[in-house]
Structures are given as structure tokens and as C-alpha cells.
N, C-alpha and C positions, 0 to 999 in steps of 0.2 A: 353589408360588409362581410357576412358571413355567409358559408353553407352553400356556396356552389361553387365550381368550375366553370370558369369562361377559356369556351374552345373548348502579411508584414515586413513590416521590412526586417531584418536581421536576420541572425545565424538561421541557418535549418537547422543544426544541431541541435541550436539552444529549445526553436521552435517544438520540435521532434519530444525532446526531453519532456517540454512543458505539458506536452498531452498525450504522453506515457504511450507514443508506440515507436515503430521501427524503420528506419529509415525505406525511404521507396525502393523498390524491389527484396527487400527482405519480407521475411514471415512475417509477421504479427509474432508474438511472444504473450503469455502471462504470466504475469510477475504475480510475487506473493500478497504485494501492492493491489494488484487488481482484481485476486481473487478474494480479500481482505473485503474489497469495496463491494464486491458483487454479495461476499455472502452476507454481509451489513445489508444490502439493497432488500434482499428478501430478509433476512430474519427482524431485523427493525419493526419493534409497533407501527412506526409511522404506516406498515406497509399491509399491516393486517385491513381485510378490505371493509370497506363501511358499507354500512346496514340501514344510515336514518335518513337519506338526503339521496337525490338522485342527479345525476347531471342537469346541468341548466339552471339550475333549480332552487335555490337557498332559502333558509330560513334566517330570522333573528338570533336564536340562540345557536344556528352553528354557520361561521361563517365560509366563505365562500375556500372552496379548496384549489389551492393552485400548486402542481406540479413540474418540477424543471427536469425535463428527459436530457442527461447530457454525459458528458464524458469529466476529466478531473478538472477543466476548468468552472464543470457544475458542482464537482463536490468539495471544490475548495483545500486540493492536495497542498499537503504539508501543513497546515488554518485547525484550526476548534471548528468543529461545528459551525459555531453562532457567528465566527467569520465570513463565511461564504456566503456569495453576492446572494443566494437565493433567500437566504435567514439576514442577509442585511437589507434587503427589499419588507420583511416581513416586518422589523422591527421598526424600520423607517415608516412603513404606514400605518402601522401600531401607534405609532408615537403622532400621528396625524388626526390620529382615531379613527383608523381606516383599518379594523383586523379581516387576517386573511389566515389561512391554514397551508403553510407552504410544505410539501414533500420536497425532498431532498431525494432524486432518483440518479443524481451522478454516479458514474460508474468509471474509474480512472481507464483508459487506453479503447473505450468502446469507440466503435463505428456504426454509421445506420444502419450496417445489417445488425450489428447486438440491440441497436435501440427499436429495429422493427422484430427481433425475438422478442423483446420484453413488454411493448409497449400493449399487448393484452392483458398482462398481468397486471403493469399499472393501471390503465383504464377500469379495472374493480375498483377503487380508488373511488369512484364517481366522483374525477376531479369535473371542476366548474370550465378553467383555465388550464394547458399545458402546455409550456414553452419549450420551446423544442432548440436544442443546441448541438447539431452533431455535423460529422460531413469531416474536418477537419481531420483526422484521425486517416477517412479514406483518402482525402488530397497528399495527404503526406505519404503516402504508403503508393502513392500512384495507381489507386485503383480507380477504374473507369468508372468518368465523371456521370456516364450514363446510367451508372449500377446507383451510385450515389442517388440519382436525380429516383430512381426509380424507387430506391428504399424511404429516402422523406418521403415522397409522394403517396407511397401506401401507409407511413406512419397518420401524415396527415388525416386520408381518408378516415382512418379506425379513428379518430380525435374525432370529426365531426360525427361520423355513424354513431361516437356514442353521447352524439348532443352538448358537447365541450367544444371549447373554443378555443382553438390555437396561435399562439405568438412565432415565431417563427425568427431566429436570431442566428444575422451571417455572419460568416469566417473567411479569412482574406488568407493567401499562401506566399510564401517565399517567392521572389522572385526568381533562384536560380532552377526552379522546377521545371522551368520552360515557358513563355510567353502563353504559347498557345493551350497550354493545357491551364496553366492560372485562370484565363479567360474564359473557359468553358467550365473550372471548377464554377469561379467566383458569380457569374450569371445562376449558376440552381438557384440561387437564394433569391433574387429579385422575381425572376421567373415564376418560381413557387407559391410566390406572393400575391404575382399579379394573376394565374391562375384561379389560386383559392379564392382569394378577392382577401386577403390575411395582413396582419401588420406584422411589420418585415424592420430590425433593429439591424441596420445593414454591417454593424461589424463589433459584437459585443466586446472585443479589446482594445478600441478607437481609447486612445491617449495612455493605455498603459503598455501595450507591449514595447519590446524596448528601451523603456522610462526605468531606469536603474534604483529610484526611487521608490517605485510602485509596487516592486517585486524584492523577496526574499535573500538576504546575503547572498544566495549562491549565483543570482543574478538571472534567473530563470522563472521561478516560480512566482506568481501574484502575490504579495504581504497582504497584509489587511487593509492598508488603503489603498491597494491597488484594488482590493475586490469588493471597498467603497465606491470606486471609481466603476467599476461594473455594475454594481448594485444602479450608481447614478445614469449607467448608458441604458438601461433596462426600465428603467422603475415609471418614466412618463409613458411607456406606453404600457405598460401594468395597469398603471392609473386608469390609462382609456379603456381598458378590457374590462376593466371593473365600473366603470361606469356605464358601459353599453350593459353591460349583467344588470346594473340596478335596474338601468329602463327598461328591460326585457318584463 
């Protein structure tokens, strides 16, 4: 399954707002938001690199480490902590008696190229699992869907070289971005899948976006059961990563 190579609907605005970058053709921007996030990414114990366990590889007393590379719908903007879908996957399988050590490596308004600068720094981590949540950021910004494909592709690779296993989680774009570019965003993600030979969560805000209930008064941002609701589009194929880990 692993380890080789073969071969929304609604506003854009709203869309835009929700994952903290700037409409297509403008710059990118960082907000005091996102530099907040970033210097949280690095100064965080979670982040200090481990020393007893190596990829692949767990022991009983430490469980398996899983890492969510993604932008603020990974870090659960405007939420606690212990909100966000990556800490309610943890506690959900906690409560299973299924413990797991989840990093929180969201980073509000990033794009795959910030998540292939960083994803060496994470990989000291010697996560087990790393799910990978990015791309969106560049679809909306309208940068080329090829740059995209090229930056997962090399995140991927550094995943497997350092013997961790990757989840691989897609993002769907506004329709008014243009038919033909939506279509060649939205294929990276199936593609990438069937390449690596990876399990592919084809759209991690399948029932909440849009859902006025799911998301925060301002009608933008995921609530807490919206990022239950994430938690729930994620979590069965968590499940399966972590059981191919046991029988390894």
C-alpha cells in the first residue's frame, strides 16, 4: 500500500477568509495571525525533536506519533487547542483505547511550498503517520496547479524517505475560479494517491462547508462540531494507518 511510485460550493470570499489567504491574483499577505501560528509551530514542546523512537517503529510505552502538516483548517483558527479535528481524532481514539501522539503542525494561510519548507523540520519529529492537508491556499491564490502538484509530491517523497507513512487529505475550490483550472486543481489529490499507492480522504470538509451550523457565528470559520465533523471525515482512515502500523 505503501512506499513506492507507480509510473465547495459557496462564497470565494467566505472560502478565502476561511484559510487565511488572499484572493487569486493578489500577494499572499502575513497576518499577525499567521506569524502567531508559525512562531507557536517552532517554539511548541510538541515540536522539540524526539530522541527514543524512530520512524516506523513504536514501542508500548510510547505511542505512535502522528503529525497533521496543514494550514488553519489544521490548526483549528479561532477553537482551543483540544478543538481541532487533529486533537479530536486523538481523543476519539483515546477514548477507544487506541492512544496515539498527535502534533498539531497547522500553520494559518500556509501553502505547499511553506509545508515543503518546513516538512524537514517536522520529520525530526520521527512521526510514525503524517497527514498531509495543503494545496488549498495555492488554488485559491491561483497559482499553478503544476507548482502545487510538484510541492506535495516532494513533501510526500521526504514522508516516505524518512520511513513514515502518509494520509494524504483533498480540497475541492469554488466553482467561480474557472471550470478548467478547478479540474486540474481538484485531480492533484486523487493522482497523488494513486501514484504513491496512499490513502486519499477525498475532501476533508465534505458536510461542513457551507453548513451554517458547523461553523462559527461569523458564518465562516468551522465551530467545534464542525471540526467533530472533520475529526469524523478523517478518523476511519487514521484507524487504517494505525492498523497497517500494528501489523508492520
Amino acid at each position: 500500500m505503501y512506499g513506492s511510485k507507480v509510473a465547495c460550493s459557496g462564497s470565494l470570499v467566505v472560502v478565502l477568509t476561511l484559510l487565511g489567504c488572499d484572493p487569486p491574483g493578489g500577494q499572499p499577505s502575513q497576518t499577525g495571525e499567521q506569524k502567531s501560528a508559525e512562531q507557536s509551530a517552532v517554539a511548541s514542546p510538541a515540536f522539540e525533536p524526539a530522541s527514543a523512537s524512530s520512524p516506523g517503529s513504536t514501542t508500548t510505552d510510547q505511542p505512535p506519533r502522528v503529525v497533521f502538516l496543514g494550514d488553519s483548517l489544521t490548526a483549528g483558527l479561532g477553537l482551543p487547542e483540544h478543538a481541532a479535528f487533529p486533537q479530536r481524532i486523538e481523543q476519539e481514539l483515546s477514548e477507544r483505547g487506541v492512544e496515539i501522539k498527535v502534533i498539531n503542525a497547522g500553520v494559518s494561510g500556509d501553502t505547499s511550498a511553506g509545508g515543503l519548507s518546513r516538512i524537514d523540520w517536522i520529520l525530526r519529529q520521527q512521526p510514525d503517520i503524517v497527514v498531509v492537508c495543503l494545496g488549498a491556499n495555492d488554488g485559491l491564490r491561483g497559482l499553478s496547479s503544476a507548482m502545487t502538484r510538484r510541492n506535495l509530491n516532494a513533501i510526500l517523497d521526504k514522508i516516505l524517505e524518512a520511513r513514515a507513512l502518509p494520509v494524504l487529505l483533498g480540497m475541492k475550490l469554488p466553482p467561480n475560479l474557472g471550470p478548467e483550472y478547478v479540474t486540474r486543481f481538484e485531480s492533484i489529490y486523487p493522482t497523488l494517491a494513486i501514484e504513491f499507492q496512499i490513502p486519499l480522504v477525498p475532501f476533508l470538509l465534505e458536510g461542513v462547508a457551507g453548513v451554517a451550523s458547523l461553523n462559527l457565528p461569523d458564518g465562516i470559520h468551522p465551530n467545534a462540531a464542525g471540526h467533530r465533523r472533520l475529526a469524523a471525515n478523517v478518523l476511519p482512515t487514521i484507524k487504517k494507518v494505525l492498523d497497517k502500523l500494528d501489523s508492520e
